[in-house]
N, C-alpha and C positions, 0 to 999 in steps of 0.2 A: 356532407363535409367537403372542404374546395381541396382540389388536389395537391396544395401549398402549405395545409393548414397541416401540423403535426397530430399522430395522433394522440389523443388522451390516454392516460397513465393507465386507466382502465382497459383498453381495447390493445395495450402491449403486451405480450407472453410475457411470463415471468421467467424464463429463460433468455429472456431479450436484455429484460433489467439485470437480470444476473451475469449475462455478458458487460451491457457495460459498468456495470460494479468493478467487475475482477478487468476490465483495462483503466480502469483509474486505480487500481494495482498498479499496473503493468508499467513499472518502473523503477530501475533501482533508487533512486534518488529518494521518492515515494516512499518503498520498501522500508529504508534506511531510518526516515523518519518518523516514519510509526515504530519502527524497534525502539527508535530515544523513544519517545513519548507513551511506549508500552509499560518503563521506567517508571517515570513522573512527568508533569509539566516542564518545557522546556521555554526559553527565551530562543527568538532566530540567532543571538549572539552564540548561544552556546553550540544552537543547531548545526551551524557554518561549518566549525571545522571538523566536526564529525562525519561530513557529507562531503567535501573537497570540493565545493560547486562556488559560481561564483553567486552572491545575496541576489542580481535580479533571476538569476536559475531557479533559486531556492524560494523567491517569492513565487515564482510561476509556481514550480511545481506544489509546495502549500494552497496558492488561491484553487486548485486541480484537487487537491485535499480538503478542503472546504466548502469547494463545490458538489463536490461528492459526497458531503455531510460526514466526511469520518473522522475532520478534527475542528474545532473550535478555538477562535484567539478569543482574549481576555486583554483589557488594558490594564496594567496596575503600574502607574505613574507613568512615567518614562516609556514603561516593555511591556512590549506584546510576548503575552505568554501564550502557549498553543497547548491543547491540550484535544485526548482523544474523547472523541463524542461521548464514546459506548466502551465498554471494557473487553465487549465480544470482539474486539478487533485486534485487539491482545491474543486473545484464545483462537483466532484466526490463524495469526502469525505462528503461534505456535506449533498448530495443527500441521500447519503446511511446513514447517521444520521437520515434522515428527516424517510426513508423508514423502520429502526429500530426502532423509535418511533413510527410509524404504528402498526409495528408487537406486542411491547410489551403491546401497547397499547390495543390491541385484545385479547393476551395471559391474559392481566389482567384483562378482561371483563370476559373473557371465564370464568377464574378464580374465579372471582369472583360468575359469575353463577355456578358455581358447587358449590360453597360453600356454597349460599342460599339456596341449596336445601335439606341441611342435617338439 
């Protein structure tokens, strides 16, 4: 193999893949719109202002989402509807909800112990 050539998908660790998964996360904007789409099917119309970005941000960041295979557009007439690939991405989100209520919920103990002790 030439030292230019990337390598195949097979000779990557799957902790490699799995890094770059979770940085095509790594954004709120990202985030934001897999919560809509965890919902139902969305329009970019409806997407826009629930995201505060401006429509070419929002298309970057969707074609980042689609390159990622984690959501899907549809035409139906007029609109592009987006929709999430897989439903596990839902159960993702939420996981990691469950797992941030963990953590803050620790930070605010912690917190709180330091505080009683002044």
């Amino acid at each position: 193999m030439k030292a230019d050539t990337p390598p195949s998908v097979t000779t990557v660790p799957l902790y490699q893949v799995k890094a770059e998964f979770f940085k095509t996360l790594a954004h709120p904007v990202r985030i934001r719109v897999l919560e809509l789409l965890s919902e139902r099917d969305h329009a970019v119309s409806e997407i826009l202002p629930e995201v505060g970005v401006e429509a070419a941000h929002l298309s970057q960041q969707l074609a980042v989402l689609r390159r990622g295979n984690l959501v899907a557009a549809r035409r139906e007439g007029a609109t592009v509807l987006y929709s999430l690939t897989s439903p596990e991405v839902a159960d993702l989100l939420r996981v990691a909800r469950s797992i941030l209520g963990g953590v803050i919920t620790g930070r605010t103990e912690l917190l709180e112990g330091l505080l009683a002790r002044d």
